[in-house]
N, C-alpha and C positions, 0 to 999 in steps of 0.2 A: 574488941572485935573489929574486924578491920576484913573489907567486904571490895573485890574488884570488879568492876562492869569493865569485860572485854571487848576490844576491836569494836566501838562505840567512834567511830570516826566522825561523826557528824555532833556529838555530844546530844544524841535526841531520848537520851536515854531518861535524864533530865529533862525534858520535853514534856513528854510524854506520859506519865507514870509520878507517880507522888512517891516521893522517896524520904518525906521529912520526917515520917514516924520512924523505919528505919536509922534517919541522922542522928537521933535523939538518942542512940543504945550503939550505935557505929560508927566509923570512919569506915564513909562509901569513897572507894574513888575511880575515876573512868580513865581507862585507857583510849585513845583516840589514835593511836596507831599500831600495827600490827605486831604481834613479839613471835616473828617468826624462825629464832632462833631457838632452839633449845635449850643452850646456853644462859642467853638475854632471859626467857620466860622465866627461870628456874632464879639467877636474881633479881628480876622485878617483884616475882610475886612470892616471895621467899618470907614475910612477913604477913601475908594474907591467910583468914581461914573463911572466908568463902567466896570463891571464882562463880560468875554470874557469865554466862557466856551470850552472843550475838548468835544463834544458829551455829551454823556448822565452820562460821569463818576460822574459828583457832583451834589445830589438833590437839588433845588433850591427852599425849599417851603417857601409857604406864610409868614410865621413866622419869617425865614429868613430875607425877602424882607421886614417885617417891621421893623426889628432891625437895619438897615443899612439908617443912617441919610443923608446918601450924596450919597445914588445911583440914579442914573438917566440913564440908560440905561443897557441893557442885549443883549447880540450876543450869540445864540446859533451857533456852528460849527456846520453843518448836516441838514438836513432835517427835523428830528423830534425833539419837545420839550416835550414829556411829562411831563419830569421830574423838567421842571417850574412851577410855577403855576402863570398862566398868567391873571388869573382875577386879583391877589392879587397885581401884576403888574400894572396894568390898573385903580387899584384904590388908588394907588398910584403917577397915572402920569407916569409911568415906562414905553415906548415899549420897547419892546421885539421882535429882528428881528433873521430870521433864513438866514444860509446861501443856496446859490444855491447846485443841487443835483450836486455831483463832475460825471463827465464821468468816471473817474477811480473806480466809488465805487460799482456799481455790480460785473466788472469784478476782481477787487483784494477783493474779498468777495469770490466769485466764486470760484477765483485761491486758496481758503484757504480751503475751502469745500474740494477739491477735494484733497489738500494736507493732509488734515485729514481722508480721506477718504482711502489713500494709507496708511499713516502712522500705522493707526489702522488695515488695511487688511493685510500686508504684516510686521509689529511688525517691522516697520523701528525705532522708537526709541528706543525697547527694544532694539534690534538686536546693534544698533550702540554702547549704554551703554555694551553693553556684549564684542564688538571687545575693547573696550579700555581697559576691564578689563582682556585682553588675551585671553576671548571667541572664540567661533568659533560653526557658527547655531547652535539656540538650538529650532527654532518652524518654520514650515511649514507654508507662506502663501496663503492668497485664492485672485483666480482671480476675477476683477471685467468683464470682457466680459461673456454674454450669461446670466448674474445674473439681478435680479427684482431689479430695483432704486424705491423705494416709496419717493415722495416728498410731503412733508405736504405747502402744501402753495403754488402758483405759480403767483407771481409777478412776476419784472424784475431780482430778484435775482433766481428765483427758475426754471422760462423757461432759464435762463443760465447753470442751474446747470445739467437739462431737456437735453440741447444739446450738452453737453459735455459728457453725460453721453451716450445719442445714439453713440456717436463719437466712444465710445469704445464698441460699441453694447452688448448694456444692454435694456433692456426692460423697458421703463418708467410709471411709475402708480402714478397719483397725486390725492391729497383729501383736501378740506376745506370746510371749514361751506359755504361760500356762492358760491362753484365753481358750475360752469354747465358744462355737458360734453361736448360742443360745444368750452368751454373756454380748458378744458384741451387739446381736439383734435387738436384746434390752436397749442399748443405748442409740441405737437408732443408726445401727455402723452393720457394714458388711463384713465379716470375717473372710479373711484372704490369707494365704501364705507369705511371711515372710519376704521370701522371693517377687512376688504380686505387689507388693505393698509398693516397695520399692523403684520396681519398673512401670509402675501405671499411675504412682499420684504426682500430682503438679506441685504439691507443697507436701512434704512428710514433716508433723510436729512429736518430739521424743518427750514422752511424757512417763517413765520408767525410773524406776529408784535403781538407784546405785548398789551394787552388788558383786560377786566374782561371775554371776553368770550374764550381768550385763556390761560389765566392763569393756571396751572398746567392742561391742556389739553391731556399730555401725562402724565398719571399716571398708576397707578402698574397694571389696568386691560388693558390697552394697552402693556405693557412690556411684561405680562405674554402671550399676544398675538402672539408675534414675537416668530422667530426660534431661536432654542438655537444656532444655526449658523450664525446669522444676526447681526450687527452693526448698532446703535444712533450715529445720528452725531448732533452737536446742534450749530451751529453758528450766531442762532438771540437772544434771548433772557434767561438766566437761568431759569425765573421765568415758562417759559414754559411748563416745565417739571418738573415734581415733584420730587426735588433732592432724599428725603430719598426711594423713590419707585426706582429709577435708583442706588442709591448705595445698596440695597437691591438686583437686579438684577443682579449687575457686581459684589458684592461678592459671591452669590450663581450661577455663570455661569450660569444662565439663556437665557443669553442672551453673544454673543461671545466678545461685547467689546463696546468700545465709543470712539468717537471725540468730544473734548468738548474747544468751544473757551469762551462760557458765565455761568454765574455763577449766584447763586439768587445774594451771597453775593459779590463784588469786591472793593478793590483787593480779592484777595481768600486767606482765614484765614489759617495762615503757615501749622495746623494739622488739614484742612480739610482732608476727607479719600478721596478723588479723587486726592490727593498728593501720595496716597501710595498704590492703586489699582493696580495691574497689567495689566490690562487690557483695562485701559484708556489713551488715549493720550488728555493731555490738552495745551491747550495754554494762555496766558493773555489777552483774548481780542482783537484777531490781525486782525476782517478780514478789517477793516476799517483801519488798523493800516501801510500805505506802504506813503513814502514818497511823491510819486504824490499823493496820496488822500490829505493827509494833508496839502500839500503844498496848493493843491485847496484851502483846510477848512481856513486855517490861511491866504491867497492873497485874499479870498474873506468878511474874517472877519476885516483883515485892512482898506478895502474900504467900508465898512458898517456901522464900528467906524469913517472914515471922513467923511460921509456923515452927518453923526449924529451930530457930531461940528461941521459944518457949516450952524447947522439949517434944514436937509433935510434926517431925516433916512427913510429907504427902506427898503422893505421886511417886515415890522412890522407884528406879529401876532395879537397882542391882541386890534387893533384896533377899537374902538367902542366895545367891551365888557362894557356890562352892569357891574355896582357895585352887588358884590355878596349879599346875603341875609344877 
């Protein structure tokens, strides 16, 4: 049996999670960098029958799943799988289980929001690059107390984001397609339109899953909305937002800057211009990225993979899925 841990860049996979009961019945092996060909994926992992995936970092499509002679199971890390395609699975004989939602993963989500939040308000990266280069202040920041938090989305990550942000008394105003104001007022949030959200908060945080009805949902007439004083922060999905309307914004100062942990494309291509904007603070991907989360992701991806060989997997998605058309 012979078992691949995906797009494990860091090799913490191993770290993290006890993997030696596992060794003792498998050939585990970690991939440490991306097989973002279809091509490459289909002969690296062409001997493997169980792909262990990192979250959402490697598409897993159909195509894939039928090129690969000897897979017989999938473990996604995380709560969500879009990025499998689980009929194609299911008719193949393939489940496909996810792992439990980690307790550590709204609040190290949360804790990143808000570091980007500072970071970009207060030009704590510029600022730091300037002191090593001999610098010394070269830009004034702006306080978040007393200032409009617009939160697009109010799940468990966004009512966290909602009460940290009262903490530092800020004003909170939330909007989504299916929110009611009775749902925002639970979370201690003003329900506004859309349109309101936009043009009256000083930081908007996207806190909305990915979908065909939120797919570039913040695009250049939203951007053009906001105060040329106000900061995007995006830490759920890239595709959210419509990259070339936001790098249109942050180089015409439209708009006073951005926190940006996701990207359409990832990793993020060396001479993207969100590499060289001044007015952006990026990250790789980090809000899921802290050692208690992972450790969750991978202690509960090991005991998912033994269940599985001894005849008894758990958590399956694609269960009783009908064969596609």
């Amino acid at each position: 049996m012979n078992i691949a841990i995906l797009d494990d860049y860091l090799g913490v996979s191993q770290q993290l999670a006890d993997w030696e009961g596992l060794k003792c019945r498998a050939n585990v092996v970690v991939f440490h960098r991306p097989l973002a060909l279809l091509d490459e994926a289909a002969r690296e992992l062409a001997d493997f029958d169980v792909l262990c995936t990192l979250r959402e970092r490697m598409p897993i499509p159909g195509e894939l799943i039928r090129s690969l002679p000897r897979l017989k199971y999938i473990v996604v890390t995380g709560k969500r799988y879009d990025t499998v395609d689980v009929r194609a699975a299911a008719e193949r004989g393939v489940p496909v289980s996810n792992t439990p939602v980690s307790g550590a993963g709204a609040g190290g989500v949360a804790e990143l929001v808000w570091g980007l939040i500072f970071a970009a308000t207060r030009h704590i990266a510029s600022e730091d690059r300037g002191m090593r280069g001999g610098g010394w202040q070269t830009q004034a920041g702006t306080t978040v107390g007393g200032k409009v938090l617009g939160i697009l989305g109010l799940g468990g990550l966004g009512k966290r984001v909602a009460e940290i942000g009262r903490a530092f008394g800020m004003e909170v105003q939330a909007w989504s397609q299916n929110m009611t104001k009775e749902q925002a007022e639970e979370a201690g949030a003003r329900f506004v339109s859309k349109e309101e959200l936009f043009a009256t908060s000083d930081i908007v945080t996207v806190h909305l899953a990915l979908s065909d009805r939120t797919r570039g949902i913040v695009g250049a007439t939203e951007l053009r909305a906001m105060k040329s004083s106000a900061y995007l922060i995006n830490t759920a999905r890239g595709a959210i937002v419509d990259e070339a309307a936001l790098i249109a914004a942050l180089r015409s100062n439209a708009i006073a800057g951005a926190g940006l942990d996701v990207y359409e494309q990832e990793p993020l291509p060396s001479d993207h211009p969100f590499r060289s904007l001044p007015n952006v603070v990026i990250t790789p991907h980090l809000g899921y990225f802290t050692k208690d989360m992972l450790g969750s992701y991978y202690g509960d991806a090991v005991r998912l993979i033994e269940c599985f060989l001894v005849g008894r997997p758990e958590r399956v998605v694609n269960m009783g899925l009908e064969p596609g058309p």
